[in-house]
N, C-alpha and C positions, 0 to 999 in steps of 0.2 A: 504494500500500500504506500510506505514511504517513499518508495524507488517511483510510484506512478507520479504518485505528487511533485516531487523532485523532476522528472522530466516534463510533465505541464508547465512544472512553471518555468523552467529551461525554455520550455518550445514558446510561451509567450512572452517571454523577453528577448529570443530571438526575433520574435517576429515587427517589437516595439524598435527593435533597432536598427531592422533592416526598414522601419515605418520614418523612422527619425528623421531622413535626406529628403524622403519626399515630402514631410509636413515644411520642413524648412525652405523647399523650392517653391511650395505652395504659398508661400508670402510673397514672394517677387509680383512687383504689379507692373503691368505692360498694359499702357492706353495710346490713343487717337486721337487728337486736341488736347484744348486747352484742361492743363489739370491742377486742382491745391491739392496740399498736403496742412490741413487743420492744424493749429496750432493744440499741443498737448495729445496729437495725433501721431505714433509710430509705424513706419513699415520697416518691419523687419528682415526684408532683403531688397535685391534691387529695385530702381526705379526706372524705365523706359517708356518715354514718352516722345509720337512718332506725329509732327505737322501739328503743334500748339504747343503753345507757356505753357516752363511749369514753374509754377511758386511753392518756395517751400517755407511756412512758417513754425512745421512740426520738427517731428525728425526722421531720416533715412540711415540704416544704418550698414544698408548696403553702398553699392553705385549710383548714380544719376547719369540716363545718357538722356540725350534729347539728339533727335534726328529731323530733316527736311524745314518747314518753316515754322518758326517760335524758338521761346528765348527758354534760359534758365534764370530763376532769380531767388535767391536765396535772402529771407528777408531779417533782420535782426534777431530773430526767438528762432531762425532754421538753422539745422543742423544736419550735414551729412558726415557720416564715420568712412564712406569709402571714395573711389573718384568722381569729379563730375565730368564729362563730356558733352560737347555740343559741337553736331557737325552739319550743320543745317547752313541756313541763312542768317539765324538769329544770333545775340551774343552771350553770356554769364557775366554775371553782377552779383557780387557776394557781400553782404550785409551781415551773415551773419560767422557760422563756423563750417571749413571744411578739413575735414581731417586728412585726408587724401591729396590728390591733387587734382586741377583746375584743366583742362585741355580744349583749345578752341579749334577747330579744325579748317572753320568757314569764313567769310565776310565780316563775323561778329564780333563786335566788341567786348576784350574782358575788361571787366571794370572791380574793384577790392575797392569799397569806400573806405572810408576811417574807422569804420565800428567792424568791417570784417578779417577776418583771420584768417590763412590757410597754412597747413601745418607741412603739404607735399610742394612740390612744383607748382609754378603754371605757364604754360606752353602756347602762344598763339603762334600757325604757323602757314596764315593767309594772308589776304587783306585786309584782317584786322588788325584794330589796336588793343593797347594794354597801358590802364592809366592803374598806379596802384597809390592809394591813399590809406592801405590800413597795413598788416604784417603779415609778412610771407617768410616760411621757415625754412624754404629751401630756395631754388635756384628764380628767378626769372626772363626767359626768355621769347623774344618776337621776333621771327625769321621770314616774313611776308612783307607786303608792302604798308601797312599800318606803322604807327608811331609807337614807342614806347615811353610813358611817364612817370617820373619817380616824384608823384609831390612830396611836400614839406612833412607830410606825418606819417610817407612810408618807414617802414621799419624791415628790411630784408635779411636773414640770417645766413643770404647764400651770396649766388654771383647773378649778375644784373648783363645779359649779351643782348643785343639788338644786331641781326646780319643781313636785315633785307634792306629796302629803299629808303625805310622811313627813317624819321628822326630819333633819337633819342636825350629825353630834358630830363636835366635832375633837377629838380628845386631846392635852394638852400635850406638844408633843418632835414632832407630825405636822409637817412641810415644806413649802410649797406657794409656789412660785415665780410661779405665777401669783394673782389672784382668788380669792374665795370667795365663793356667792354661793347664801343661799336665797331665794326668788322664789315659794314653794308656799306651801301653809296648814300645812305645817310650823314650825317652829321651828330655829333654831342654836342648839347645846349647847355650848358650851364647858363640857370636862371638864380 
């Protein structure tokens, strides 16, 4: 009797575990337009949103990709634990936290106001630009025809390279722990 019971419950905690992957793939949400993410609202895996905004004022503790046209916009109370991506038409504007890094692939502007944070990279490497006014813990670079901006309350913990056409401005009071470095048929502005 002991031995049956001992294999029951063997056989149902194998079957919980082999259950585990797919409950957790089962939170990934993948929409079509415009989408929020509630504030005091978690998804617990990725987020893919294909031809609309997405706003996030909750949290995401996987990825964020955004594809075709629409933006990402991460609002002061939002939080993503993994990367963001956007390779549409639209840009990313981070307000508030990303723990991962930032990637623009498109025409879009990244923008880090002063109240947001990112803790990986961010990578623009189109036509867009990259103005950064809050802190970025690793590297930043813009290798496309857009401009890169270092205002007065960036804080970078890495290297700053701009390689394509555009410009690159530091503002005096900008921070950068690592390098700076243009390498493109732009220019460095010190402002």
């Amino acid at each position: 009797m002991k031995l049956r019971r001992t294999l029951a419950t063997g056989a149902v905690a194998g079957l919980l575990l082999v259950a585990l992957p797919s409950a957790a793939m089962a939170d990934d949400v993948v929409r079509n337009g415009n989408y929020t993410v509630p504030a005091g609202t978690t998804i617990d895996g990725n987020l893919t949103v294909r031809n609309g905004t997405v706003t996030i004022h909750g949290t995401v503790e996987g990825n964020v990709t955004q594809t075709g046209s629409g933006s990402v916009n991460i609002t002061r109370t939002g939080e993503v634990d993994g990367n963001v991506t956007e390779s549409g038409t639209g840009g990313v504007r981070v307000a508030g936290e990303v723990d991962g890094n930032v990637n623009e692939h498109s025409t879009g502007h990244v923008e880090i106001t002063s109240t947001g944070k990112v803790d990986g990279n961010v990578t623009e490497r189109s036509g867009g630009s990259v103005d950064v006014r809050g802190k970025v813990d690793g590297n930043v670079t813009e290798s496309g025809n857009g401009h890169l901006t270092l205002a007065r309350t960036a804080r970078i913990d890495g290297n700053v390279a701009e390689s394509g056409a555009g410009n690159l401005y530091v503002y005096r009071g900008a921070k950068v722990d690592g390098n700076i470095k243009e390498s493109g048929t732009g220019s460095r502005i010190n402002r």
